[in-house]
C-alpha positions, 0 to 999 in steps of 0.5 A: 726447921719447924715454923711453928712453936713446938720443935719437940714435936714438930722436929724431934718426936716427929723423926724430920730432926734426928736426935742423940739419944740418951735415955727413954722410956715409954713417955720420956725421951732425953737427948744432947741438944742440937744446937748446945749452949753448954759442953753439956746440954741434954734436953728431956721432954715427955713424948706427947704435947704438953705445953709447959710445966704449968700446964701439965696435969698428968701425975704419972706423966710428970712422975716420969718425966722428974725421973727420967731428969734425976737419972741424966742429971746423976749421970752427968754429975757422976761424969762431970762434976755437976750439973744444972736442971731449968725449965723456962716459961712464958717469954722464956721459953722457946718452944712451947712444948714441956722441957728440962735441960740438963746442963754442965760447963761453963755456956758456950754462947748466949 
């Protein structure tokens, strides 16, 4: 497990944690969750380091990434009814590293 802040590219982007894919694309990589909090929890980054969402300042980038989040989210309210799109900030989030979850279901476990 990583012991920095960064998950995403510590983990993931870096191969050491293996992912089931759902989508990608030149910049964006969407994926179910490892640990889910939901019957439903896919997690869509951008594939280079960008600390959150406040700190993003490529357009094209983030262009991208809202995208790739608006066609899992319309996937997963075609196949189950509804879905939830957060991304968390400061304390909030866990891993320093740009994120959406895209979530349905009633939550597994706080």
């Amino acid at each position: 497990m990583s012991t920095t802040e960064d998950f995403y590219c510590d983990e993931v982007l870096s191969g050491k944690t293996q992912v089931e894919e759902v989508l990608e694309t030149a910049s964006v990589l969407a994926f179910h969750h490892t640990r889910p909090f939901w019957p439903v929890h896919i997690v869509v980054i951008p594939k280079v380091h960008v600390g959150s969402l406040l700190t993003i300042e490529d357009d094209a980038l983030l262009v991208e990434l809202l995208a790739a989040v608006k066609k899992v989210a319309a996937t997963v309210v075609e196949e189950h009814g509804a879905a939830r799109v957060l991304t968390n900030l400061g304390k909030y989030q866990d891993s320093k590293h740009l994120h959406f979850h895209v979530v349905s279901g009633e939550q597994l476990r706080g």
